[in-house]
C-alpha positions as CSV (number, residue, x, y, z in Angstrom):
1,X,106.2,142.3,84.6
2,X,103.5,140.6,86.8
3,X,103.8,141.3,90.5
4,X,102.6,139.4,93.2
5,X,99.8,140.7,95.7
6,X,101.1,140.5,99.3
7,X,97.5,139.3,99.8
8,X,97.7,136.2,97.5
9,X,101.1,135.4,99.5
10,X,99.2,135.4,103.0
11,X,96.4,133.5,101.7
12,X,98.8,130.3,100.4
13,X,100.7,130.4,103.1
14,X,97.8,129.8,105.5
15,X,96.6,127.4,102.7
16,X,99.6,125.4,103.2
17,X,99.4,125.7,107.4
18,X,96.4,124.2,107.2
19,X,97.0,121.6,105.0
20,X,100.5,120.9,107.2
21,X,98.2,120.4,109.9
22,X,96.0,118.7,108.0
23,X,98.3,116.1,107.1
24,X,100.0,115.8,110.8
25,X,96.2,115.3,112.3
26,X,95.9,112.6,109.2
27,X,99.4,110.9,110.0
28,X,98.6,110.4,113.6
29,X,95.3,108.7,113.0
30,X,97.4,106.6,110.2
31,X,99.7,105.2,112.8
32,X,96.9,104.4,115.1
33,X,95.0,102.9,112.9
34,X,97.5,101.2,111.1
35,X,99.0,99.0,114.5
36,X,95.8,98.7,116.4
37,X,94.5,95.7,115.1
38,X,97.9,94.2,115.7
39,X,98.0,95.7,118.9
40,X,94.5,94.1,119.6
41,X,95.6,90.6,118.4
42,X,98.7,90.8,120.9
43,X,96.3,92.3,123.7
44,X,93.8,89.4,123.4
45,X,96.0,86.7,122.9
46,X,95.5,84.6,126.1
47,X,91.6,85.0,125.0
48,X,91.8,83.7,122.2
49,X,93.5,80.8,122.6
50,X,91.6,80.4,125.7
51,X,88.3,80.5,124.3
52,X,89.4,77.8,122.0
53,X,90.6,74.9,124.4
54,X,88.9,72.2,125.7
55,X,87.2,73.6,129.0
56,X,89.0,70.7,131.0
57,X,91.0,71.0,134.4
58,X,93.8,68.9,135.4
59,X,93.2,66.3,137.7
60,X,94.4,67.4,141.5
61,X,93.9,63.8,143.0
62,X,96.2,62.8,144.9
63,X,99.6,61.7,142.7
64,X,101.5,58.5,144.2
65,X,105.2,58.6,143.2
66,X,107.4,55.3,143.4
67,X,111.4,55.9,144.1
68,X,112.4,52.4,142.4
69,X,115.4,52.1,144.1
70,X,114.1,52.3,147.5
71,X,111.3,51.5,149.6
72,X,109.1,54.2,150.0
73,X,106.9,56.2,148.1
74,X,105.6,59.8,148.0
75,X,101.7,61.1,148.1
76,X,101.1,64.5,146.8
77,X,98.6,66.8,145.5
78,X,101.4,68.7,143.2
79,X,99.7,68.2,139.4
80,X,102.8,67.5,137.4
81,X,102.8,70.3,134.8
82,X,100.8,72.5,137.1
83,X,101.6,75.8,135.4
84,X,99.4,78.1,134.8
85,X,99.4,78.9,130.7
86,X,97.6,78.0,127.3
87,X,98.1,74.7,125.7
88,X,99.3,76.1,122.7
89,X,101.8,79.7,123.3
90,X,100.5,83.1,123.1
91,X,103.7,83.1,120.9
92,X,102.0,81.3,118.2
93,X,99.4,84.8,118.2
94,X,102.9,86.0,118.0
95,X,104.2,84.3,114.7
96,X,100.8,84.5,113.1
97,X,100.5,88.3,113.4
98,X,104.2,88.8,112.0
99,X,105.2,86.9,109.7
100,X,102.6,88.0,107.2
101,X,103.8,91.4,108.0
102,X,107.9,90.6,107.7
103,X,106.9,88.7,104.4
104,X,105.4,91.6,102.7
105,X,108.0,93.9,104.0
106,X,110.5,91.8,102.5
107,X,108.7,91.1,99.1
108,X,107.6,94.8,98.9
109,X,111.0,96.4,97.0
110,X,109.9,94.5,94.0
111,X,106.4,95.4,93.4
112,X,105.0,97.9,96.1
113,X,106.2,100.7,93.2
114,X,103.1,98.9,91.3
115,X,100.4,99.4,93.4
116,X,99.0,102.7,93.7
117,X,98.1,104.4,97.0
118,X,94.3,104.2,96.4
119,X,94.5,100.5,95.8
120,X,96.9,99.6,99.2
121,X,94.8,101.7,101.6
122,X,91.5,100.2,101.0
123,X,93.5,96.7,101.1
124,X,94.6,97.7,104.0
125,X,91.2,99.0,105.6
126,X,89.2,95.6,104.2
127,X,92.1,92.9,105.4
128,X,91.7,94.4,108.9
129,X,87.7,94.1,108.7
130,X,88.3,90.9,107.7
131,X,90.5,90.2,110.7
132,X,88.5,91.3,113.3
133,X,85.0,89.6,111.7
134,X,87.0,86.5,111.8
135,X,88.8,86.5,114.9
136,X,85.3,87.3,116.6
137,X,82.7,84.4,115.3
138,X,85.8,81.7,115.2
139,X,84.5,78.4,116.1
140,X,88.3,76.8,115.8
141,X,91.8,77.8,116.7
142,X,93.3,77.8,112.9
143,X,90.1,80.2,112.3
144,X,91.4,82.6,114.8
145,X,95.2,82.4,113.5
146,X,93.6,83.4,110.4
147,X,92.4,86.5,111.6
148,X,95.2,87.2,113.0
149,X,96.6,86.7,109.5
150,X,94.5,89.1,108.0
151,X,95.8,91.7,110.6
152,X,99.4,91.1,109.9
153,X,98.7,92.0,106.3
154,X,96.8,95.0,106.9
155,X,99.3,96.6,109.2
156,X,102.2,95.5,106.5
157,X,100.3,97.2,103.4
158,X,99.5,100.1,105.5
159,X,103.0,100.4,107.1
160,X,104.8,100.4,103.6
161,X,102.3,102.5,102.3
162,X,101.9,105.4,104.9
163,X,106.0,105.7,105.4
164,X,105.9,106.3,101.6
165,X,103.8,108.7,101.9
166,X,105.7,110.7,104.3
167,X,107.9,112.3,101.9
168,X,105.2,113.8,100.0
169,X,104.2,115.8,103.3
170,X,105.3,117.9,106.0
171,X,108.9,116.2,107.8
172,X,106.9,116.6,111.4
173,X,104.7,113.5,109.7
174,X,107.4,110.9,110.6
175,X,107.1,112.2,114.4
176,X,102.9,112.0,114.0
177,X,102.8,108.3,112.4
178,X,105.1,107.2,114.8
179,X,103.1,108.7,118.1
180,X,100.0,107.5,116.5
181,X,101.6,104.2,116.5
182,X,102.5,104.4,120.2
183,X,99.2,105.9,120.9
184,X,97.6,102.3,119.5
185,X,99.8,100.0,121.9
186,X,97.9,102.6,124.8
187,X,94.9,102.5,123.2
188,X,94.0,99.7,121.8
189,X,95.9,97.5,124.8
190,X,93.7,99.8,127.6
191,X,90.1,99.7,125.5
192,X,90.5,95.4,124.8
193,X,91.6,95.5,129.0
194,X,89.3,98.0,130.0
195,X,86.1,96.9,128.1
196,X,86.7,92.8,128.7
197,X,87.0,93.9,132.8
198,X,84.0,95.9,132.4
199,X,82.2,92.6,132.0
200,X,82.0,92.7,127.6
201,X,83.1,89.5,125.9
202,X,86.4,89.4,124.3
203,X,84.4,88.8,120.9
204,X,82.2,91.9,121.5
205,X,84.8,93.5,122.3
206,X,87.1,92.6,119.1
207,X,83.8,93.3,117.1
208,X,83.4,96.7,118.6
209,X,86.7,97.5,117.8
210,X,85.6,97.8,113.4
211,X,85.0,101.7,114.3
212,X,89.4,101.9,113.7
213,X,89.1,100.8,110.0
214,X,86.0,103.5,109.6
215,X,88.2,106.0,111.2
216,X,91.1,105.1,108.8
217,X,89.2,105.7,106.0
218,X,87.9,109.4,107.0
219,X,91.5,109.9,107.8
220,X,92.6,109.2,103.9
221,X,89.5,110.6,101.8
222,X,88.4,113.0,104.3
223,X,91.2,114.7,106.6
224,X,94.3,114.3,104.4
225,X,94.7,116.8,101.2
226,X,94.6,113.5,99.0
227,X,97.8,112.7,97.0
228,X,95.3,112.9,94.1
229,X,94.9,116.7,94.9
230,X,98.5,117.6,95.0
231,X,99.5,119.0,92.1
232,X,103.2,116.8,91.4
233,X,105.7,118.7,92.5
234,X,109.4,119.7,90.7
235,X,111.7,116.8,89.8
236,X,114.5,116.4,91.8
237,X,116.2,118.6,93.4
238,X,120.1,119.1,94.4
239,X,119.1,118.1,97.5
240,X,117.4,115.0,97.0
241,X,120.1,113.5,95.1
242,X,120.0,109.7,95.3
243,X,122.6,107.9,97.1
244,X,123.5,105.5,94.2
245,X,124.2,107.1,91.0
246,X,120.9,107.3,88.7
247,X,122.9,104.7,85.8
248,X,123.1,106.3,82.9
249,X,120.7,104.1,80.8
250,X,118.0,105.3,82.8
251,X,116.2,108.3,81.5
252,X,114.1,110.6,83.4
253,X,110.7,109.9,83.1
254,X,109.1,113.4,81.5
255,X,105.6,113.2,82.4
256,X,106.6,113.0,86.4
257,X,107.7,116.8,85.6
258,X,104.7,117.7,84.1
259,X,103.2,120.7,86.6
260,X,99.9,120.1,84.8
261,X,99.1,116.4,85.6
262,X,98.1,115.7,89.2
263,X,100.2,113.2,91.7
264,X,98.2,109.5,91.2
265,X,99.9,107.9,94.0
266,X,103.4,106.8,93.0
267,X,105.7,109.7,93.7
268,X,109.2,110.8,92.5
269,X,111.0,108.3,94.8
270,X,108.8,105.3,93.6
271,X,108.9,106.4,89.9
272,X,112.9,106.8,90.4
273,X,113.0,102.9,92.3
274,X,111.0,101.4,89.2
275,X,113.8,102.1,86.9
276,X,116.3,100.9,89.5
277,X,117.5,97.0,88.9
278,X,116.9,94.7,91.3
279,X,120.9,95.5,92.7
280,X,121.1,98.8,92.7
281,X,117.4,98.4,94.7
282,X,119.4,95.9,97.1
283,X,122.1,98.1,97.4
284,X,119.7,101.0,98.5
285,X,119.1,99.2,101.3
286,X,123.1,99.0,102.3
287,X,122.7,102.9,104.4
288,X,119.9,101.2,106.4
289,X,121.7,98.5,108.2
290,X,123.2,101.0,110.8
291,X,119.6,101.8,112.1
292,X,118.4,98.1,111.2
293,X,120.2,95.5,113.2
294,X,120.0,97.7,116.3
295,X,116.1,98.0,115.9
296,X,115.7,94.2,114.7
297,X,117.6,93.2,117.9
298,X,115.5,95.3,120.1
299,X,112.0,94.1,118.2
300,X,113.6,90.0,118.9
301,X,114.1,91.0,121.9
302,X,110.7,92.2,123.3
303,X,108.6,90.1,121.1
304,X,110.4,86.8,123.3
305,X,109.3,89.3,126.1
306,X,105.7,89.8,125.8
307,X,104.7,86.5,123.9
308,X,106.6,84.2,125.2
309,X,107.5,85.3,129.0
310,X,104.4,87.5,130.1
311,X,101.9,84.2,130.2
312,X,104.1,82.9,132.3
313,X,104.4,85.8,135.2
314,X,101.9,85.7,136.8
315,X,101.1,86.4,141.0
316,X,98.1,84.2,143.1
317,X,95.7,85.5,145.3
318,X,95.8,89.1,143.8
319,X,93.3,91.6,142.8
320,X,93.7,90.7,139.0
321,X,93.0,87.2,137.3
322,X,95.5,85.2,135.2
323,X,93.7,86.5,132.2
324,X,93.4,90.2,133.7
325,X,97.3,90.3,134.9
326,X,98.4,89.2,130.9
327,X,95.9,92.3,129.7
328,X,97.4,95.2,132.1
329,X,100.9,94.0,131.7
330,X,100.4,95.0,127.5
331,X,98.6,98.0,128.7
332,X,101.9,98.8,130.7
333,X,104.2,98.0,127.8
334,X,102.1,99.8,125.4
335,X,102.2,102.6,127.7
336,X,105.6,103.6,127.6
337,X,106.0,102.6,124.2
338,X,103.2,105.6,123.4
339,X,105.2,107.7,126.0
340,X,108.9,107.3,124.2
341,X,107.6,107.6,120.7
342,X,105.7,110.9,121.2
343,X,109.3,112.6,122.6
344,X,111.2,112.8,119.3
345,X,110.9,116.4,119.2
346,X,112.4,117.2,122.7
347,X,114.5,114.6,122.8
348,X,116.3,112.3,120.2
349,X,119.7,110.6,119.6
350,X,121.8,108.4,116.7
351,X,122.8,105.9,119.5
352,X,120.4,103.8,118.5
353,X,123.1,100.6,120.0
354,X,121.7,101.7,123.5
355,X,118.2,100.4,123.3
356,X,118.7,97.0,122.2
357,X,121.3,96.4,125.2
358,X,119.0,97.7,127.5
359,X,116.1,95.5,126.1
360,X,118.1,92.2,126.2
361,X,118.9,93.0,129.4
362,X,114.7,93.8,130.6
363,X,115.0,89.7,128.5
364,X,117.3,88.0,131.1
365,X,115.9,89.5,133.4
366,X,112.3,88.5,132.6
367,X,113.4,84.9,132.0
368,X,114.7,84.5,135.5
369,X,111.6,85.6,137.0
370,X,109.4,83.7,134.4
371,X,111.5,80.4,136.2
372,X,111.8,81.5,139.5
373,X,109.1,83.8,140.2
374,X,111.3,86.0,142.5
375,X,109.7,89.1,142.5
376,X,107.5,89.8,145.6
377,X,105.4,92.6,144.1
378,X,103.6,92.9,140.6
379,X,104.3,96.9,140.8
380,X,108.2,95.7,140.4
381,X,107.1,94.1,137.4
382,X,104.8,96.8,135.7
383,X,108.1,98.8,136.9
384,X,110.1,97.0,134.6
385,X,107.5,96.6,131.3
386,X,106.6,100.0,131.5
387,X,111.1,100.7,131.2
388,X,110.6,98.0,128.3
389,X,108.1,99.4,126.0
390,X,110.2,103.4,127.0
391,X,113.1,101.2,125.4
392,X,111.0,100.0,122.6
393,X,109.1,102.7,121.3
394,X,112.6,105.2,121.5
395,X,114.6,102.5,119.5
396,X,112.1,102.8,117.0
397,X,111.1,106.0,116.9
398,X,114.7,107.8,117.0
399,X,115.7,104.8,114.2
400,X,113.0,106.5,112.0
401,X,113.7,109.9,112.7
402,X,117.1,109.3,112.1
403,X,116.4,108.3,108.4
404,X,114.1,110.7,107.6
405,X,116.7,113.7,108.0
406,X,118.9,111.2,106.3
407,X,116.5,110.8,103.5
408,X,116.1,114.9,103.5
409,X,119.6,115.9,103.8
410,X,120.3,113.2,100.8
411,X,117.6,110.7,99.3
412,X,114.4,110.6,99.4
413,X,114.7,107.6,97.3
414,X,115.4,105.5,100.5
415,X,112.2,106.2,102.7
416,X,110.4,103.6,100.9
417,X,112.6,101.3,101.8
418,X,112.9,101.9,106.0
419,X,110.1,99.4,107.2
420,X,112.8,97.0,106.5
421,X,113.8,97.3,110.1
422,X,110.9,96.5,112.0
């Protein structure tokens, strides 16, 4: 009988350390990569639709008004329509740069299981060169929506695919992607804000930002311990029963058990939902409504925030431009959103309810002051974002904490279906 040498013991377990930490350093640069060309698309909004406008000023001459029913009239130098925003919404940067994304997410039970990992990361990498390329020589408006396009479906494929790919690694992964994700709103909202006021063009500055889809790719071939390396791991455990019954006409698929054959991308959850039917993969989907109306409600909610309100916030005679104030009010939001999705670890609750009251209440009270303009200070506002993105970035980040332990503690079946929610 063979015995094992305490030596070879200590020498795999430090093996596997570093690969953990490894695959946490990868999983962080995932989740920054992955959101930061649609964090750059939000961020530079106003400029793009800007830069795409006729460069004409209203007229300010004097406006004669005529009360027909009496017999006087009115001179003034008010410019009906005066306010200061884009002919066409920041909202529309808005639609283009999610509904690509909520498309594919939706479409994605039904085929992602197809596509292998090394196929959807370098779609991913390429539609975000693409988008940033684009949105940085467009000569028209529909060319820059296109760009945007392109960055919707990047962060979408990338999304599905690096979730996925969370089961396969350390649980602490889940905490990683999503601070990586909040350390894109900060960094990608603070380098488009920070290098346009350092006097750089918003297209140099969107081309200078194709150093993110460079650092994606090291992240996947280099840093990570590549799927492809990972020898496949045991079937199914007790503990990673599914949460529907596996029917009975479905056999389990031998070679996934094969210790000798190497992992080529789909896993054991994937290779279990491509036997599923297109119900029982519905009804997967069922457990997730708890944590996805709550987060849908709080993602409605600050989207109508920042792309529809924030243009229209503004304060004259400050230290900041129109343009400038738009820029450090996403830097604020992103800000807190970074802060709140880093915590998980020291602080995280299953009352997920609580964040989108709080955020449609940051929504009434942004409309008010979008109409009135009552607020005497621009700190009071960046007061108030900077509680909005806290709100954000916790709602999302204790909603996908929350599923993993569910997907541990039952199915791991269910993780590839969680980017429903957002």
């Amino acid at each position: 009988m063979s015995t094992i040498r305490p030596e070879a013991t200590t020498e795999k377990l430090t093996t596997e350390k570093w690969q953990d930490k490894r695959s946490l350093i990868a999983f962080w640069f995932f989740g920054l990569c992955n959101n930061f060309g649609y964090v750059i698309m939000l961020s530079a909004a106003f400029d793009i639709l800007k830069e795409q406008e006729p460069n004409t000023e209203p007229d300010i001459s004097n406006i004669t008004t005529v009360f027909p029913l009496s017999n006087f009239t009115i001179t003034s130098t008010m410019v009906p329509n005066s306010r200061k925003c884009n002919i066409l919404s920041t909202g529309a940067i808005l639609l283009a740069d999610i509904l690509p994304t909520l498309f594919i997410k939706s479409t994605a039970v039904f085929w992602i299981h197809r596509v292998a990992y090394n196929i959807r990361v370098p779609m991913s990498i390429l539609f975000v060169v693409a988008a940033f390329i684009t949105v940085a020589t467009s000569v028209a408006t529909w060319m820059s929506l296109l760009g945007v396009v392109f960055a919707s479906i990047s962060s979408g494929i990338g999304e599905i695919t690096f979730l996925s790919l969370t089961a396969l690694f350390h649980k602490n992964t889940i905490s990683t992607w999503s601070s990586g994700t909040g350390g894109a709103g900060v960094i990608g909202a603070l380098s488009y804000a920070g290098l346009t006021g350092a006097g750089l063009s918003p297209r140099h500055t969107i081309l200078a930002m194709l150093l993110v889809p460079a650092l994606m790719a090291v992240s996947y071939y280099i840093i990570l311990v590549h799927p492809n390396s990972i020898k496949s791991r045991k079937c199914q455990t007790e503990d990673q029963s599914p949460l529907l019954k596996q029917p009975t006409d479905i056999t389990p698929d031998e070679d996934s058990c094969n210790d000798s054959e190497e992992v080529t991308g789909t896993t054991a959850a994937t290779s279990y939902i491509s036997r599923l039917s297109t119900r029982q993969r519905l009804m997967l989907i069922l457990p997730l409504l708890k944590y996805m109306i709550p987060l849908f409600s709080v993602y409605v909610a600050e989207y109508y925030i920042n792309q529809a309100l924030f243009e229209l916030i503004y304060f004259e005679d400050i230290w900041l431009t129109l343009a400038e104030q738009y820029r450090w009010y996403q830097v604020d939001y992103q800000l807190g959103v970074f802060i709140s999705r880093s915590s998980v670890n020291l602080f995280h609750t299953k009352a997920i309810w609580v964040f989108p009251v709080m955020q449609v209440i940051n929504a009434v009270f942004f409309s008010v002051e979008a109409y009135f303009l009552f607020v005497p200070s621009i700190w009071i506002v960046f007061a108030v974002i900077f509680f909005e993105g806290l709100m954000g970035g916790a709602a999302y980040v204790n909603a996908f904490f929350s599923i993993s332990e569910d997907v541990r503690n039952h199915a791991k079946q269910i993780m590839p279906f969680s980017y429903y929610e957002d």
